[in-house]
C-alpha positions in Angstrom: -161.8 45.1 102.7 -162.4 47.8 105.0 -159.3 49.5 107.0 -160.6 49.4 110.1 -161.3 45.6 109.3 -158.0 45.1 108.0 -156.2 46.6 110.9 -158.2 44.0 113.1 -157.2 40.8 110.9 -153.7 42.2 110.6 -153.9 42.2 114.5 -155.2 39.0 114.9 -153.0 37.2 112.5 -149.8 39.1 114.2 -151.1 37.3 117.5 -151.6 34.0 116.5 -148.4 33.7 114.9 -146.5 34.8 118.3 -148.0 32.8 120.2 -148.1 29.3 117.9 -146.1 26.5 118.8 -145.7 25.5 115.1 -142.0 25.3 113.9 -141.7 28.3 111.4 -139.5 27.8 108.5 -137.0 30.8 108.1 -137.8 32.3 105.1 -141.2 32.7 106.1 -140.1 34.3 109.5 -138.2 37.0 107.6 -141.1 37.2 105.1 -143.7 37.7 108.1 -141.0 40.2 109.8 -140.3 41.8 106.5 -144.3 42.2 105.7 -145.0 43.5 109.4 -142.1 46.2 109.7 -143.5 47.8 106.1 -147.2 47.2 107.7 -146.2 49.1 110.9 -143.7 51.8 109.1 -143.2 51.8 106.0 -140.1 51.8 103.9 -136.9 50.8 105.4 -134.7 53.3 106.2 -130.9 53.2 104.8 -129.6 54.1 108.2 -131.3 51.3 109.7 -128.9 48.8 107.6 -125.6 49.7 109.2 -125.7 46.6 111.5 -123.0 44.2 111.4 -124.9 41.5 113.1 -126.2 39.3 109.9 -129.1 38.6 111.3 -129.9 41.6 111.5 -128.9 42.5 107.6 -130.6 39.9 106.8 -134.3 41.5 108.2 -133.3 44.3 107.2 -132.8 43.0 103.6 -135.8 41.2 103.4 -137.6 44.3 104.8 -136.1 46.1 101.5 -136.9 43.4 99.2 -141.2 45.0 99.9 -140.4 48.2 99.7 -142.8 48.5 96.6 -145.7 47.6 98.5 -147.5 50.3 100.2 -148.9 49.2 104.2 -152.0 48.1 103.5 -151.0 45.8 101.2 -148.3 44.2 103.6 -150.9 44.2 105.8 -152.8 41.5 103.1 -149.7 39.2 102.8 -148.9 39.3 106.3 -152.1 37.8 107.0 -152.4 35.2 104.0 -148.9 34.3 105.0 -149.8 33.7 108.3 -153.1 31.6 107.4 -150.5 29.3 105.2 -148.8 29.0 108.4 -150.9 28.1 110.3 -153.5 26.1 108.3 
């Protein structure tokens, strides 16, 4: 897959998924948030975590938990998770 290809499916999938009407099951919300914050920036940052909203911890945990993956390839699962999605 070429970047610049990549970056344009990444972009597309990103859209379709804020604008669908489908009912998103939470875990895949924090997966797709999780994939797109290490897509868009990279690893999460420690001081990023000292939120006592649990929502919040929670992204930011789940953000964490892909830390290994490097952005192009949260790029790929953001955009295969989004096609199971939306299938």
């Amino acid at each position: 897959m070429m970047s610049e290809g990549l970056d344009e499916e990444f972009e597309k999938a990103y859209t379709q998924i804020s604008l669908t009407n489908e009912k998103i099951a939470p875990d895949d919300l924090l997966r797709l948030y999780a994939y797109y914050k290490q897509a868009t920036e990279g690893k999460a940052h420690a001081s990023i975590s000292q939120s006592t909203d649990l929502i919040q911890s929670f992204k930011f945990n789940a953000w964490k938990q892909v830390h290994n993956l490097t952005q192009k390839e949260a790029k790929i699962e953001y955009i295969e998770l989004s096609k199971k999605i939306l299938k």
